[in-house]
C-alpha positions in Angstrom: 116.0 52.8 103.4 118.3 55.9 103.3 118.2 59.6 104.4 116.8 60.4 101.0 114.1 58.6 101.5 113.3 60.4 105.0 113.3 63.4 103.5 116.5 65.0 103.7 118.2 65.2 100.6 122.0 65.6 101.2 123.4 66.0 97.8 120.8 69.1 97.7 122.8 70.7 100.7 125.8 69.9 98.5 124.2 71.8 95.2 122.9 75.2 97.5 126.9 75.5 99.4 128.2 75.5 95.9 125.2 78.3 94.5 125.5 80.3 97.3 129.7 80.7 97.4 129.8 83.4 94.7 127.2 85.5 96.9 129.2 84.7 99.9 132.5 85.8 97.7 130.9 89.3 97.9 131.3 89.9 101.4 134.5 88.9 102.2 136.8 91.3 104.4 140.6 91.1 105.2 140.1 89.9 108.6 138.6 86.8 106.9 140.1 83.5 107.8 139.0 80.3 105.7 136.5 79.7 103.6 132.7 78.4 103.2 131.7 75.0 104.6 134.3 74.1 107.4 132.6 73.9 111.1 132.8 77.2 112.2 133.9 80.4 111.0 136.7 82.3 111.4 137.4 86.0 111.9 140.6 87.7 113.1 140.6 89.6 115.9 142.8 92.6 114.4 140.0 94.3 113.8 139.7 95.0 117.2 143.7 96.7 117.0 143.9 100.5 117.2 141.1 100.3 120.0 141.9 101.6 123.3 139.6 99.5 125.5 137.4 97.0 122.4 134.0 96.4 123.3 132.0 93.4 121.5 128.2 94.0 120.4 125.9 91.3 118.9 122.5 90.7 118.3 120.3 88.2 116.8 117.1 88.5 115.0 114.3 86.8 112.6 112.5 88.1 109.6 109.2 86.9 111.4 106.2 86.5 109.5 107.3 88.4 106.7 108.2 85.5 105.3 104.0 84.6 104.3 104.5 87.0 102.1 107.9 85.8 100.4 106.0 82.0 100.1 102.8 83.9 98.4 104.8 86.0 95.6 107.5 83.3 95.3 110.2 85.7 95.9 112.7 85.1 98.0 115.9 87.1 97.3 115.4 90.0 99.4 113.9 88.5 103.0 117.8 88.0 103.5 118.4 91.7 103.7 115.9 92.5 106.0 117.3 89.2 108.4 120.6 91.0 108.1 118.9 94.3 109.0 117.4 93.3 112.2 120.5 92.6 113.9 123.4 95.0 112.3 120.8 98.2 113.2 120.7 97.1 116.5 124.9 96.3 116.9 125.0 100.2 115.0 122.9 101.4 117.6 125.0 101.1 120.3 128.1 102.5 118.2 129.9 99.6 116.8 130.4 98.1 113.6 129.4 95.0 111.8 132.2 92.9 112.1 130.4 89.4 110.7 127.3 87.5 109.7 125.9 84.2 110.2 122.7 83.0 109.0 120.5 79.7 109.4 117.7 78.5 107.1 114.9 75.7 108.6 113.3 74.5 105.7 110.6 71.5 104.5 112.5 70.4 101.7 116.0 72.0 100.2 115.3 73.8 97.1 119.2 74.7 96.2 118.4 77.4 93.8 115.8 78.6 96.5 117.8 78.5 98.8 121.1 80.2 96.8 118.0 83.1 96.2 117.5 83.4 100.4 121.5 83.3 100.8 121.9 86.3 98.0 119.7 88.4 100.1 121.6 87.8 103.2 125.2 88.4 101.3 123.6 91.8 99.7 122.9 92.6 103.6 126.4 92.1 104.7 127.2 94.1 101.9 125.1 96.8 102.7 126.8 97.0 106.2 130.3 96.0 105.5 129.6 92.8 107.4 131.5 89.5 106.1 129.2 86.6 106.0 131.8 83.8 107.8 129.0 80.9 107.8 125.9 79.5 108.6 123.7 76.4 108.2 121.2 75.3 106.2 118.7 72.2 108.2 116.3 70.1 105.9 113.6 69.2 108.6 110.5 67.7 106.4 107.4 67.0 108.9 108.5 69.6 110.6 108.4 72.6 108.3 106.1 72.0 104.7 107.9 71.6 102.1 107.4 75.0 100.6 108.1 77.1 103.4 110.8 78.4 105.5 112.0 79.9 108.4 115.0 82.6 108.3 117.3 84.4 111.1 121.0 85.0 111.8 123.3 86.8 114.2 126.0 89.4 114.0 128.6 90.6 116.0 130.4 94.1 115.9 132.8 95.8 117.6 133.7 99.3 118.8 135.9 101.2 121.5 134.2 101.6 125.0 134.7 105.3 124.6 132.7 105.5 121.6 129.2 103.3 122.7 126.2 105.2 122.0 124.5 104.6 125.8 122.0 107.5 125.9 123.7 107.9 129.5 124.6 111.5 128.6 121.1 112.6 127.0 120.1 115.7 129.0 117.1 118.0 128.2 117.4 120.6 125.0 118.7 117.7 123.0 116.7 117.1 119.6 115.4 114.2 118.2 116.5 113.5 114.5 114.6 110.8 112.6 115.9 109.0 109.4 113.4 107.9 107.1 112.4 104.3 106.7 111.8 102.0 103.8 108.5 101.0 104.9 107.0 98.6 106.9 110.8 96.8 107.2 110.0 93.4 109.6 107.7 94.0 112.1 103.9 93.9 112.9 103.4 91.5 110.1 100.9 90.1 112.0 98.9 92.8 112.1 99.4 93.4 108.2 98.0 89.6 107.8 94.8 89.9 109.3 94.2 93.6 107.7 94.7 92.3 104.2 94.0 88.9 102.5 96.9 87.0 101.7 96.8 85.8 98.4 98.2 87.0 94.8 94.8 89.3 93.9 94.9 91.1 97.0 99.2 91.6 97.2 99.0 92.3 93.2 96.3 95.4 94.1 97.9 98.5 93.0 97.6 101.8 95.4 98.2 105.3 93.4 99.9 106.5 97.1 102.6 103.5 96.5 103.1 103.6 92.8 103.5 99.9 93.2 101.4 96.7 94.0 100.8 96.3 97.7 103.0 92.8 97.9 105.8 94.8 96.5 105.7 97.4 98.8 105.3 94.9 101.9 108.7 93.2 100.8 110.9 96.1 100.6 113.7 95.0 102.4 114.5 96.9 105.6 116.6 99.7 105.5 120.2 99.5 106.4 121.5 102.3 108.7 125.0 101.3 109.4 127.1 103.3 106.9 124.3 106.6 107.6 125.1 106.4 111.3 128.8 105.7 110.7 128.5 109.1 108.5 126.9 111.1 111.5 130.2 109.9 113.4 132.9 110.9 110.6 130.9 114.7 110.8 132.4 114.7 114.4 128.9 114.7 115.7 128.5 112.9 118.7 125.4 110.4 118.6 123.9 110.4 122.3 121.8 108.1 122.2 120.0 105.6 119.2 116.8 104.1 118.8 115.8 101.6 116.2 111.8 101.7 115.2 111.3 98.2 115.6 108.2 95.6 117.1 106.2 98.2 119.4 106.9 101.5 116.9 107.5 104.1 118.8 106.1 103.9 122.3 108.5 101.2 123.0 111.6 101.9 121.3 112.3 105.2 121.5 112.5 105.1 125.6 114.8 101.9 125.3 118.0 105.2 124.9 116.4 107.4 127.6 118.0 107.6 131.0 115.5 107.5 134.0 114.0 111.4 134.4 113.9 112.1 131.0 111.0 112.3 128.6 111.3 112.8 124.2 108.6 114.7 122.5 107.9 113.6 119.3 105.8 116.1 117.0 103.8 113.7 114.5 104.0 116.9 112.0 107.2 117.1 111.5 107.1 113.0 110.8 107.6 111.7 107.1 104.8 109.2 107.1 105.4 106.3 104.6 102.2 105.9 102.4 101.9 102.1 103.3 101.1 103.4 106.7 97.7 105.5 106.4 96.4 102.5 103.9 97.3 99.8 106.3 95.2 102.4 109.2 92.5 102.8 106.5 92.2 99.3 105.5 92.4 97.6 109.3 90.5 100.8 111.4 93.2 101.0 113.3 93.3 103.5 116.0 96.3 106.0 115.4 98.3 105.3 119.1 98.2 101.3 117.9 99.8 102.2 114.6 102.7 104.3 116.5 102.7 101.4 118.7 103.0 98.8 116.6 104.7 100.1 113.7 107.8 102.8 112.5 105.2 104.9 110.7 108.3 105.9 108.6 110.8 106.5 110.7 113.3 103.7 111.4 115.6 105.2 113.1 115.6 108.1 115.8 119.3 109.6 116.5 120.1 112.1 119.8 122.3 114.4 119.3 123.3 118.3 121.1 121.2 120.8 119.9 124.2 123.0 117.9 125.1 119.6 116.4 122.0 119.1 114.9 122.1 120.5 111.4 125.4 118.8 111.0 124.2 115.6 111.6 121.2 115.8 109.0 123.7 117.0 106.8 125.9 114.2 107.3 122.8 111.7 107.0 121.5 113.8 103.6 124.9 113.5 101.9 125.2 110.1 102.7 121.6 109.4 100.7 119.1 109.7 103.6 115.8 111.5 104.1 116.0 112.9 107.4 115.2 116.4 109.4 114.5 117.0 113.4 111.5 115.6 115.0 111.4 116.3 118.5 113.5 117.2 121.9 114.2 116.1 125.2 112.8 117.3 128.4 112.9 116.6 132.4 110.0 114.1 132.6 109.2 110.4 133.3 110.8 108.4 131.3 109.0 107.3 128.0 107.8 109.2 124.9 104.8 111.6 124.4 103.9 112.0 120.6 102.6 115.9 120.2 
């Protein structure tokens, strides 16, 4: 008896390290020390130089059950940039940059070219955010996951100066809300998406005239990346106030998550670019409309606060850098939380 015959194939691990390295090669940065496949991974700290008092962010996040629908299609090259999504928005929220990347794969059974597919996603990610991806880990687990299936998250960490943390400590009534579009549904409430609509090929392969595309394809559009967009808002000389990212619990939850106690955002749902996935998802499930802003970004993944006379800067800034985005709302005296008008 051997390890192969346990169900963890070794020389497999060897094969996806050596697909995956030109993926990786695409992310590399100069503060890069070493390469793939030593114990840990190394990044040099003089990234931090130039920085009066450097402040470390990170965050950590899943794709989630997002994944179903990668196993049903058999596609598996984008789910990485949605895992890479999840945490850079959240490190760019709070002002820094995406310094690094590190991933980790559970799977049944090690499928190298599957598995080089998962890694290309993450690497186009990093790419996407200036993030290098230093490392990660890739663990065969058969009984434990089938063989078929996988699970997929990572961590980043990023770094800004103190004085330039987005906190939302400052937000004051007569700031404006801006909102920057969405991709769709990016990884959240997928849940909710599995119980509305069957999961199998007939019903992902349906076409909808309002998406141009089949449903499954519009479901896996990889989450939208908002580093470089936010970074943009900053090089305008606009000052970001405060950031929220439209994540699990849309909008009720995450938009008061920048708010300082006594202060209230009205958001007017006419001035909102709603995604078309959203109504059919409302349609399909007889959702009432408060759960759908509650669960769900509704095409808005990210709300910025800025000063009033900064604001057509900043949607300038966010237009010339490729987004979609126009002002939604305000800030008034209030209890703190949201009111959707």
């Amino acid at each position: 008896m051997d390890y192969k015959s346990s169900g963890v194939d070794i020389e497999a691990g060897y094969k996806a390290v050596e697909l995956m390295k030109k993926h990786v090669a695409k992310t590399t940065r100069p503060e890069v020390m070493g390469g793939l496949g030593g114990f840990s991974g190394a990044f040099n700290a003089k990234a931090l130089k130039g920085m009066e008092n450097p402040v470390l962010l990170s965050g950590t996040d899943g794709v989630g059950t997002k994944l179903k629908l990668a196993f049903i299609l058999d596609k598996h090259d984008t789910v990485g940039i949605d895992c890479v999504a999840m945490c850079v928005n959240d490190i760019a929220c709070a002002g820094a940059e995406p310094l690094f990347f590190l991933d980790y794969i559970a799977c049944g059974k090690n499928d190298p070219e599957k598995i080089a597919q998962i890694v290309s996603g993450v690497a186009e990610g990093c790419v996407q955010s200036g993030a290098a991806l230093i490392g990660g880990e890739t663990a065969e687990m058969p009984g434990f996951y089938p063989v078929d299936e996988y699970d997929l998250a990572g961590f980043s960490v990023g770094a800004c100066d103190e004085k330039d943390c987005i906190t939302g400590q400052n937000i004051t009534s007569g700031n404006v809300l801006i909102g920057i579009a969405s991709s769709g549904v990016h990884s959240n409430g997928f849940s909710l998406v599995r119980k509305v609509f069957s999961m199998d090929k007939a019903s992902l392969s349906k076409s909808y005239a309002e998406l141009g595309r089949p449903l499954g394809e519009a479901l896996l559009e990889p989450t939208k990346i908002y580093v470089k967009a936010l970074k943009s808002v900053k090089e305008s000389g606009v000052k970001i106030l405060g950031c929220s990212h439209i994540t699990g619990g849309g909008f009720y939850e995450n938009i008061p998550r920048m708010l300082p106690d006594g202060k209230r955002a009205f958001v007017e749902k006419d001035k909102l670019t709603i995604h078309p996935v959203f109504p059919i998802i409302q349609k399909e499930g007889n959702i009432e409309e408060e759960m759908m802003f509650n669960t769900y970004n509704m095409g808005t993944g990210m709300m910025l606060c800025v000063d009033e006379e900064d604001a057509d800067t900043a949607v300038k800034a966010l237009k010339n850098a490729g987004e979609n985005a126009s002002v939604v709302g305000c800030i008034k005296d209030g209890d703190k939380g949201v009111t959707l008008c």
